[in-house]
N, C-alpha and C positions, 0 to 999 in steps of 0.2 A: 273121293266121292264129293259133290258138288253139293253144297250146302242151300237145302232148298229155302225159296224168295215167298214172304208174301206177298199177294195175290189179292186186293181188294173184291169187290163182288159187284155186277151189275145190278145187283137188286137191293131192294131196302135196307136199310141199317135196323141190324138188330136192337141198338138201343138197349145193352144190357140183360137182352132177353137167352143168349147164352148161358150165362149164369145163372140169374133168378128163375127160369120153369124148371120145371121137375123133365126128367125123360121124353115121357108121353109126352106133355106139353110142348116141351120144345121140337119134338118129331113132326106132330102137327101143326105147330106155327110156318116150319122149313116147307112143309109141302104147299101149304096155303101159300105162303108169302114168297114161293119160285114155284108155282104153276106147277106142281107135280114132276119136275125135272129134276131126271132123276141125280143124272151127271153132276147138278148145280147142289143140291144137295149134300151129297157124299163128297165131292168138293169142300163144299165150305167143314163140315166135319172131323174129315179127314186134315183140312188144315190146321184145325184145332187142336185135335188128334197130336199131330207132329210138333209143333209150336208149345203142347203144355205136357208131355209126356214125363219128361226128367222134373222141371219146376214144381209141374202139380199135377201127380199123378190120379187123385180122386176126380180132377174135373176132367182129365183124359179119360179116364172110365165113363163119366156120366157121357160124354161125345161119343163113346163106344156105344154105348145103349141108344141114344138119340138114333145115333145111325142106322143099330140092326130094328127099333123100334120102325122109324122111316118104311126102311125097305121091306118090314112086313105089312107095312099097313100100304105099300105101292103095288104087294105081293109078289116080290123078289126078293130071297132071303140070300144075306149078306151076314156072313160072321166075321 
């Protein structure tokens, strides 16, 4: 299995904002700051997701919340 590449992002630089919001907060920053897209979103999560899973599992948790928080406030629920 092919060891997956990050992937920069065509949109703004978090600036840290990964880590210091809370859930919520950073659910609603992703929608704001990629125009409710939803791809783009679950995208960048999901890479964080994968990249912090074994290292740091509490902040791949909190990316798991961001995510399903995201997709209910887009209203498409994602677990």
């Amino acid at each position: 299995m092919a060891r997956p590449e990050w992937k920069d992002s065509k949109y703004a630089d978090a600036k840290g904002k990964f880590k210091s919001l809370s859930c919520n907060a950073l659910a609603n920053w992703l929608i704001k700051s990629r125009s409710r897209n939803k791809k783009a979103i679950v995208g960048s999560l999901n890479q964080q997701i994968v990249f912090n899973r074994k290292k740091n599992p509490s902040y791949a948790s909190k990316m798991k919340c961001a995510r399903n928080a995201a997709m209910k406030k887009l209203g498409t629920k994602k677990s």
